[in-house]
N, CA, C and O of each residue as an XYZ file, in Angstrom:
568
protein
N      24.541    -32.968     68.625
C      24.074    -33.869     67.598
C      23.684    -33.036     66.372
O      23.230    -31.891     66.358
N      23.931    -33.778     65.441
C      23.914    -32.567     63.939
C      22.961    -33.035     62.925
O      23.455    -33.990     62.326
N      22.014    -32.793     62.581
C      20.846    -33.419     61.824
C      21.116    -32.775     60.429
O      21.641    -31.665     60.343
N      20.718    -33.550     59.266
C      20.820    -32.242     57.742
C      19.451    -31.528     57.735
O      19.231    -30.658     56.893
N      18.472    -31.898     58.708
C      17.294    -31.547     58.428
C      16.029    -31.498     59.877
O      16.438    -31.866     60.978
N      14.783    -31.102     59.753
C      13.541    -31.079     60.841
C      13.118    -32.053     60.674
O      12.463    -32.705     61.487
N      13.386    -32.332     59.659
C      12.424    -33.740     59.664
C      13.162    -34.860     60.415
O      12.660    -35.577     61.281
N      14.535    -34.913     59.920
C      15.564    -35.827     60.547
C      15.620    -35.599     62.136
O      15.478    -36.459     63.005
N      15.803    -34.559     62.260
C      15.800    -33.793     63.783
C      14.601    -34.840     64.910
O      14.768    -35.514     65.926
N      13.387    -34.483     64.025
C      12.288    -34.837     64.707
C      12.480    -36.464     65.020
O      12.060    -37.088     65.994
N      13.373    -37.029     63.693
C      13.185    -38.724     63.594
C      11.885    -38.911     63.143
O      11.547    -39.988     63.634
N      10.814    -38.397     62.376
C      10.264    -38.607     61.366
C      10.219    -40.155     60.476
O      10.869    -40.175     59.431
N       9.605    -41.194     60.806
C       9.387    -42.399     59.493
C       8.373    -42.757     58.921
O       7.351    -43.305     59.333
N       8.679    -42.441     57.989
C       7.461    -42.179     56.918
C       7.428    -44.084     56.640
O       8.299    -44.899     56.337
N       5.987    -44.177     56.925
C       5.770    -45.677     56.715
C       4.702    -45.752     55.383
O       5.149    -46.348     54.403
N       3.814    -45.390     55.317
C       3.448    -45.000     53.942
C       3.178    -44.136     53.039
O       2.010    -43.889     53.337
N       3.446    -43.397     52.011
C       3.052    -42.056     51.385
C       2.533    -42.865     49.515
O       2.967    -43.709     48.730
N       1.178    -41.725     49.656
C       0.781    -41.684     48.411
C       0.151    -40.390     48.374
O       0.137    -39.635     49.346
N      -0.434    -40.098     47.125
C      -1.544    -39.297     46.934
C      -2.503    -39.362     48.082
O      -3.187    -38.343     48.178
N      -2.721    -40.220     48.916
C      -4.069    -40.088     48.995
C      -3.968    -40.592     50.947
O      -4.989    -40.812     51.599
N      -2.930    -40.655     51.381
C      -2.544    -40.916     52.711
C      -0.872    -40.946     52.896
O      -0.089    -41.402     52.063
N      -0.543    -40.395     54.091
C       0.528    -40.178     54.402
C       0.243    -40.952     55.773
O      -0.905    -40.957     56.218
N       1.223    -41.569     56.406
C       1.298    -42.164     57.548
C       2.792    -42.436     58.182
O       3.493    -43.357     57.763
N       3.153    -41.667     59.089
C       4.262    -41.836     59.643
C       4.013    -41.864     61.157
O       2.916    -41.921     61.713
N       5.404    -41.808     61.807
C       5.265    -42.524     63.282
C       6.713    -41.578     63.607
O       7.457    -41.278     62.673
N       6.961    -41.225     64.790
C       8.258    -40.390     65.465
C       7.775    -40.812     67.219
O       6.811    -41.047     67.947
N       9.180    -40.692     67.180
C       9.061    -41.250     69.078
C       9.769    -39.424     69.598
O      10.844    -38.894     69.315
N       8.600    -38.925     70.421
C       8.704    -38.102     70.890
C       9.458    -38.608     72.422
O       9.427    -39.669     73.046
N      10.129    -37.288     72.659
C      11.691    -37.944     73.629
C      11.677    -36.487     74.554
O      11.135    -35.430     74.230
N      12.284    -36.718     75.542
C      12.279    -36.187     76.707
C      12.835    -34.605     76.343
O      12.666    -33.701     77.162
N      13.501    -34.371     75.054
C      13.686    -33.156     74.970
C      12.395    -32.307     73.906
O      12.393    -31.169     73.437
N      11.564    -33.228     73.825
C      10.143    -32.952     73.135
C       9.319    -32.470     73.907
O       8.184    -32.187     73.523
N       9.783    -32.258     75.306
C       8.375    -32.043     76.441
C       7.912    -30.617     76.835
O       8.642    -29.725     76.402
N       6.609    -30.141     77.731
C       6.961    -28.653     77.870
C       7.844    -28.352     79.114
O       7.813    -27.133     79.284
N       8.404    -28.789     79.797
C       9.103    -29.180     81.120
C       7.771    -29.623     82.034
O       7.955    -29.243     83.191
N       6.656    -30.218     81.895
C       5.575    -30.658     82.851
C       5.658    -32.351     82.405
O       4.867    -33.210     82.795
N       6.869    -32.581     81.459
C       6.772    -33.988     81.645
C       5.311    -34.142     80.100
O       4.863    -35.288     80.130
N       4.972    -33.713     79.527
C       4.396    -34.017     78.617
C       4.924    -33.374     77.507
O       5.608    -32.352     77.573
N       4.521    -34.137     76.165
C       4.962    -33.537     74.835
C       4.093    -31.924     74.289
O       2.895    -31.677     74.149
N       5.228    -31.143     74.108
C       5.003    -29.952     73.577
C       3.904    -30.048     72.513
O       3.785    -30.829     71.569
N       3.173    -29.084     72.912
C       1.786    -28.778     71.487
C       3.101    -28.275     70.114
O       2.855    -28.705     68.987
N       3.869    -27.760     70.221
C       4.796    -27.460     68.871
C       5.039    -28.892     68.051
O       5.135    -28.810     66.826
N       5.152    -30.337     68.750
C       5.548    -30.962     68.281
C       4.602    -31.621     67.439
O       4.816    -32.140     66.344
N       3.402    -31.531     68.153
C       2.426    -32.287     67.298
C       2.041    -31.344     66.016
O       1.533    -31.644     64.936
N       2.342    -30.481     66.383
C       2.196    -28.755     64.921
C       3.387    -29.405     63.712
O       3.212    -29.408     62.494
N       4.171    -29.744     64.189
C       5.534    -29.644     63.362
C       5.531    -31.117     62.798
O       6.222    -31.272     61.791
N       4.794    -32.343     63.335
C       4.807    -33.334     62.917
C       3.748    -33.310     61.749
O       4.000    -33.650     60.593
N       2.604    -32.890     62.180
C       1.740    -32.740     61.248
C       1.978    -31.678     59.659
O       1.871    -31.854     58.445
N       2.283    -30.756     60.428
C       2.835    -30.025     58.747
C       3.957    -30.824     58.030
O       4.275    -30.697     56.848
N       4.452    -31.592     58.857
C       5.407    -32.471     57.822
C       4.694    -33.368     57.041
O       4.924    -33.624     55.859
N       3.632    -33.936     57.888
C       2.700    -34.540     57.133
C       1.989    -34.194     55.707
O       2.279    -34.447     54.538
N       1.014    -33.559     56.290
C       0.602    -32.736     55.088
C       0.969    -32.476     53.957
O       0.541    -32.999     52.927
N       2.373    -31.064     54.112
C       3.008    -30.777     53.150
C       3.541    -31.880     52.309
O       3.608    -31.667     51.099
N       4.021    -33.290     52.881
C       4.552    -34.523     52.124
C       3.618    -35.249     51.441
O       3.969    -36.076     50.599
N       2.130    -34.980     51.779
C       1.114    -35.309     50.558
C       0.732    -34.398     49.639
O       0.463    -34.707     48.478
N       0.682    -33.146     50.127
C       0.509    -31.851     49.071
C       1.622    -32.003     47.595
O       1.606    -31.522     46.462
N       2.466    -32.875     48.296
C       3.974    -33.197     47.413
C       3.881    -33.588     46.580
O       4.274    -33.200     45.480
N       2.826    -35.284     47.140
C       2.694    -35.940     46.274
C       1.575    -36.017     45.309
O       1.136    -37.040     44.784
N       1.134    -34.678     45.129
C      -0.075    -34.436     44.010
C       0.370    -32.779     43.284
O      -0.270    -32.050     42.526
N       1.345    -32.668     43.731
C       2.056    -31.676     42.659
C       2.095    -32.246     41.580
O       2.069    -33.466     41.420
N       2.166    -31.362     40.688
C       1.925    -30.915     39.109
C       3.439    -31.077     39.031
O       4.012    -31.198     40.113
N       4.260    -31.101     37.796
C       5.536    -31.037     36.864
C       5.471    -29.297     37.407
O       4.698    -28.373     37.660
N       7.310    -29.800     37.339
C       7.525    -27.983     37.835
C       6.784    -27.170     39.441
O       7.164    -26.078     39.865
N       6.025    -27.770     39.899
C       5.396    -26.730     40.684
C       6.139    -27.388     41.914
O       6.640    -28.509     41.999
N       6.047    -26.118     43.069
C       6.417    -26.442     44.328
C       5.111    -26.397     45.496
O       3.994    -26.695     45.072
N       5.241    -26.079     46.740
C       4.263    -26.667     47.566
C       4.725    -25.645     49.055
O       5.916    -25.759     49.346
N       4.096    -24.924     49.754
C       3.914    -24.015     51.093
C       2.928    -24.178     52.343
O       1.726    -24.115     52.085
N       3.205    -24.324     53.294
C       2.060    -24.216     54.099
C       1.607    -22.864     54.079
O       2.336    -21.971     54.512
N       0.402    -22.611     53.588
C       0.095    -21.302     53.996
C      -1.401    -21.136     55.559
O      -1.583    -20.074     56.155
N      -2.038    -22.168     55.796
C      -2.551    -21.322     56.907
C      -1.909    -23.395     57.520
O      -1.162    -24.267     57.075
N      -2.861    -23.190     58.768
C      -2.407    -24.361     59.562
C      -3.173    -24.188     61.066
O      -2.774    -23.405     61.927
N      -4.318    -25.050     61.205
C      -4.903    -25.043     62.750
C      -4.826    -26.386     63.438
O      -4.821    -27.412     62.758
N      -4.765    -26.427     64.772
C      -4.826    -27.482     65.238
C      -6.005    -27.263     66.855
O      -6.377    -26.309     67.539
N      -6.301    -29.283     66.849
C      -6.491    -28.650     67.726
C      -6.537    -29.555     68.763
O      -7.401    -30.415     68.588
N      -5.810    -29.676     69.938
C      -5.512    -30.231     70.881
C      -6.400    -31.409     71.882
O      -7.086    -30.943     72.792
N      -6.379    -32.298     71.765
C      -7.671    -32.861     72.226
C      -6.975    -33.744     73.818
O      -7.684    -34.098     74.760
N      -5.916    -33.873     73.756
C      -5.322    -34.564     74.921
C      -3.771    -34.321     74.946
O      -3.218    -34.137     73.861
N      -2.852    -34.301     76.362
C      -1.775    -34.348     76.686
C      -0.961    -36.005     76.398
O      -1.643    -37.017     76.562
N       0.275    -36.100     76.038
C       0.724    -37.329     76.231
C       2.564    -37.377     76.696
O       3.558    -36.666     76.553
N       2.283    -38.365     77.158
C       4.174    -38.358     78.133
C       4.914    -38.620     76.714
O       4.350    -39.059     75.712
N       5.976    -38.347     76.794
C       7.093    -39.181     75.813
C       6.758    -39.990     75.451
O       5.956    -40.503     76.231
N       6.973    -40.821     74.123
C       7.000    -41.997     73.298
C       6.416    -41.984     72.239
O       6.281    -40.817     71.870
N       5.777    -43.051     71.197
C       5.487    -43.300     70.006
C       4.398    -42.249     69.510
O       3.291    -42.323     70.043
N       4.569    -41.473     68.733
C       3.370    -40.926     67.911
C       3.121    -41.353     66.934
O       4.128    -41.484     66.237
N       1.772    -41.829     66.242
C       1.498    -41.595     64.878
C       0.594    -40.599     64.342
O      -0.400    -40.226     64.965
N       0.961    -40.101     63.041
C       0.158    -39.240     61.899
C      -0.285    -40.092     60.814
O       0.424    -40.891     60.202
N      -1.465    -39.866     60.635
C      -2.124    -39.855     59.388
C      -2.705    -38.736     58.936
O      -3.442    -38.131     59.715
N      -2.499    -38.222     57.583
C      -2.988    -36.791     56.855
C      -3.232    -37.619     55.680
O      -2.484    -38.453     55.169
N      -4.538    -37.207     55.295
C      -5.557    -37.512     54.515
C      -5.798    -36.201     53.583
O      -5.479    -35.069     53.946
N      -6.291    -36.448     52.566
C      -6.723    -34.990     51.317
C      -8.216    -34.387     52.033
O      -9.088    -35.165     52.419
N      -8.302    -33.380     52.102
C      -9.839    -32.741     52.367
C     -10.062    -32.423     50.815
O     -10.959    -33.121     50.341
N      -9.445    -31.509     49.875
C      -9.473    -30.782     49.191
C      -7.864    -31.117     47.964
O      -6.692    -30.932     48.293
N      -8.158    -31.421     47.150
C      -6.714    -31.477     45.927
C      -7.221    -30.441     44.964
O      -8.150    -30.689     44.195
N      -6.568    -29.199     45.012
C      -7.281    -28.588     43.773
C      -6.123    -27.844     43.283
O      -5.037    -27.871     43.862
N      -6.394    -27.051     42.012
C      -4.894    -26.538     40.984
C      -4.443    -25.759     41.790
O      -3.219    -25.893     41.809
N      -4.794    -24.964     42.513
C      -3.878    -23.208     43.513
C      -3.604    -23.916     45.079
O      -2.608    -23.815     45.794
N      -5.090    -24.786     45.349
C      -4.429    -25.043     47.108
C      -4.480    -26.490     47.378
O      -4.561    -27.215     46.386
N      -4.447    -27.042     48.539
C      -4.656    -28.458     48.727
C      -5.042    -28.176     50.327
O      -4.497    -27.279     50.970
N      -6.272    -29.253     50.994
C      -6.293    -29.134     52.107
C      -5.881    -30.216     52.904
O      -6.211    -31.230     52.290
N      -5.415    -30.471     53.795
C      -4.948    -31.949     54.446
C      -5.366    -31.508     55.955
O      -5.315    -30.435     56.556
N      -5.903    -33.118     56.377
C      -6.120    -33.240     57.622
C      -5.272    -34.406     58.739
O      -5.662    -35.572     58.800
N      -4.641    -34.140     59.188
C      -3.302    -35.036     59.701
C      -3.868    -35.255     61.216
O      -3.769    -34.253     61.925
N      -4.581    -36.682     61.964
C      -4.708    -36.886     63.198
C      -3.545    -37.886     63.705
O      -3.211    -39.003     63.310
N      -2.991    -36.933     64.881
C      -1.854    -37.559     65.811
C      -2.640    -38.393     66.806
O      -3.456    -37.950     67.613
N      -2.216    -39.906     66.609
C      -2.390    -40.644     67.938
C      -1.043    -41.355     69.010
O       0.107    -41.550     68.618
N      -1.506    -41.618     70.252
C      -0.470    -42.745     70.584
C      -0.205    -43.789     70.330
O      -0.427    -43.998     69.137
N       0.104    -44.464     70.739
C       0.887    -45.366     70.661
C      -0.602    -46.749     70.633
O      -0.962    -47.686     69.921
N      -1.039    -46.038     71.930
C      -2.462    -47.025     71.912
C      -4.054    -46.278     71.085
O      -5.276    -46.418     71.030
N      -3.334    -45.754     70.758
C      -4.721    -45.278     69.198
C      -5.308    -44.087     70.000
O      -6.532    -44.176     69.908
N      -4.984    -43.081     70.698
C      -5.774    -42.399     71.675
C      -5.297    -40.825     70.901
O      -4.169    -40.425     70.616
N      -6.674    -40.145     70.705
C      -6.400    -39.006     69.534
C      -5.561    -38.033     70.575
O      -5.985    -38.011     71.731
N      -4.550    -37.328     70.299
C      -3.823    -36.426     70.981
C      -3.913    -34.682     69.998
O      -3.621    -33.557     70.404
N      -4.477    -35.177     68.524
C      -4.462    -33.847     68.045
C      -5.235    -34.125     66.537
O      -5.182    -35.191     65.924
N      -5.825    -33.127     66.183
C      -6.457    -32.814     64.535
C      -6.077    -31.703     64.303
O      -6.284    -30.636     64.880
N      -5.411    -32.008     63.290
C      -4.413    -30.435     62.308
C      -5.063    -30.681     61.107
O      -5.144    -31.777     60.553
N      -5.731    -29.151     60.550
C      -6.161    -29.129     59.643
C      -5.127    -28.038     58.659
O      -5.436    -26.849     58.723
N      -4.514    -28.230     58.202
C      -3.853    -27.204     56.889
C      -4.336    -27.090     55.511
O      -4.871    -27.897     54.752
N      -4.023    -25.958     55.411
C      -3.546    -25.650     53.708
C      -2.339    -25.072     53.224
O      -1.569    -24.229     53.683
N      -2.377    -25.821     52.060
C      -0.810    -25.681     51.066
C      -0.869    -25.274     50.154
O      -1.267    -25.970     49.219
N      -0.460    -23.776     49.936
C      -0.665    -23.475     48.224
C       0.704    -24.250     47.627
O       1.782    -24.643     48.072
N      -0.174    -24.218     46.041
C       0.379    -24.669     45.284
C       0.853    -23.755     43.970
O       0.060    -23.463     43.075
N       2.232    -23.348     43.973
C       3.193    -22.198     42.821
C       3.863    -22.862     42.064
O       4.163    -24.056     42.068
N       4.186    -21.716     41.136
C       5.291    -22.407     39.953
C       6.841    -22.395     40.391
O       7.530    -21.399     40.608
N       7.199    -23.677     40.462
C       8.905    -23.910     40.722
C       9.697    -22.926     40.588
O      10.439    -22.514     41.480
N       9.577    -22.331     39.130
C      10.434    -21.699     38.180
C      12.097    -22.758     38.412
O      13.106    -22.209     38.855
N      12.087    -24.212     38.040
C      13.378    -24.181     38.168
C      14.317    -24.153     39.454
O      15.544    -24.130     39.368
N      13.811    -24.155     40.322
C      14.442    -23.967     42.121
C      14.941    -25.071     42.264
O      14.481    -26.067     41.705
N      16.156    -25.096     43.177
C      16.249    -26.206     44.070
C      15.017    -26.715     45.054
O      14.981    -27.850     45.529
N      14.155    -25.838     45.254
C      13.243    -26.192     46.242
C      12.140    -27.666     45.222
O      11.783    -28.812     45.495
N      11.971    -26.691     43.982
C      11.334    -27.625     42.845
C      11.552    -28.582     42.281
O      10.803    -29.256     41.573
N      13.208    -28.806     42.704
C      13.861    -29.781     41.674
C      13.578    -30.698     43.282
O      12.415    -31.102     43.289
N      14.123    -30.983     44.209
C      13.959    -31.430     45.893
C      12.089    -32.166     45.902
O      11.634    -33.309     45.912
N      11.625    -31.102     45.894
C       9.799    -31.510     45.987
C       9.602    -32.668     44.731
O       8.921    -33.693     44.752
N      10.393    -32.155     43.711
C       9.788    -33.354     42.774
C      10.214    -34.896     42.665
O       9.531    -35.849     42.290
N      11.544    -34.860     43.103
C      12.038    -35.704     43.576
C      11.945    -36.737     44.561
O      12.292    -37.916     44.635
N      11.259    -35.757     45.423
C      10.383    -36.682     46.718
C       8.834    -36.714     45.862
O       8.528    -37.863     45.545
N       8.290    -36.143     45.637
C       7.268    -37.069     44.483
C       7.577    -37.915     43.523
O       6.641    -38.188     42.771
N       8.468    -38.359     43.333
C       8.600    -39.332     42.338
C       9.565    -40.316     43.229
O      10.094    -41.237     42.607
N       9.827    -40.206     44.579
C      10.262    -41.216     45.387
C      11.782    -41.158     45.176
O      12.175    -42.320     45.076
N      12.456    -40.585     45.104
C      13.886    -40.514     44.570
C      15.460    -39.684     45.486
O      16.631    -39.315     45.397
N      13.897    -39.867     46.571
C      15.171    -38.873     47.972
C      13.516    -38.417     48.883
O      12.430    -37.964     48.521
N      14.116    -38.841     50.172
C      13.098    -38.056     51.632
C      13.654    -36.876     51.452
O      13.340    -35.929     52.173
């Protein structure tokens, strides 16, 4: 199976994004697990920095791009295959970093993880990466 992307990979749906909340949902699947039949701690890492970074996005500046630079989590429960949701919220919006806090639940509201990141924030110079980020801030391509 051939994805253009991690995010696609993951199946990632972004149900709401602004400045000020990100909220998406992915159905974690049997090749998501650690072989004990539960979902990998990577996945809830990788869902959440998608998170994040996609609100850090959406409070970029003209021209600038967006990095995870640190990223903790922290594990509060195991869960089998199926529905996850994220919500990542702003701790911090400021000109150099941004902080976001992204909690993964199930399906039945039961916390499975709190990821706390930070995202610096650089100058584009002009990148595809810059021209891509701004674009998804201004809603114009996932």
């Amino acid at each position: 199976m051939s994805h253009k992307n991690f995010i696609e990979a993951l199946g990632i749906v972004f149900v709401e994004v602004s400045k000020t909340r990100i909220l998406a949902e992915m159905e974690a699947r049997e090749e998501h697990t650690n072989g004990a039949d539960a979902v990998h701690g990577g996945i809830y890492m990788a869902f959440a920095d998608t998170l994040g970074a996609r609100g850090a996005i959406m409070n970029l500046p003209d021209g600038a791009v967006t990095s995870t630079l640190e990223s903790k989590t922290n594990f509060l429960r195991g869960a089998r295959p199926g529905k996850l949701i994220g919500e990542a919220t702003p701790v911090h919006v400021g000109r150099t970093t941004q902080v976001w806090q992204t909690v993964v639940t199930d399906a039945a509201g039961k916390k499975l993880a709190v990821i706390s990141q930070t995202q610096i924030v650089m100058p584009g110079n002009g990148s595809p990466q810059a021209e891509r980020q701004q674009a998804m801030r201004d809603g114009k391509t996932l």
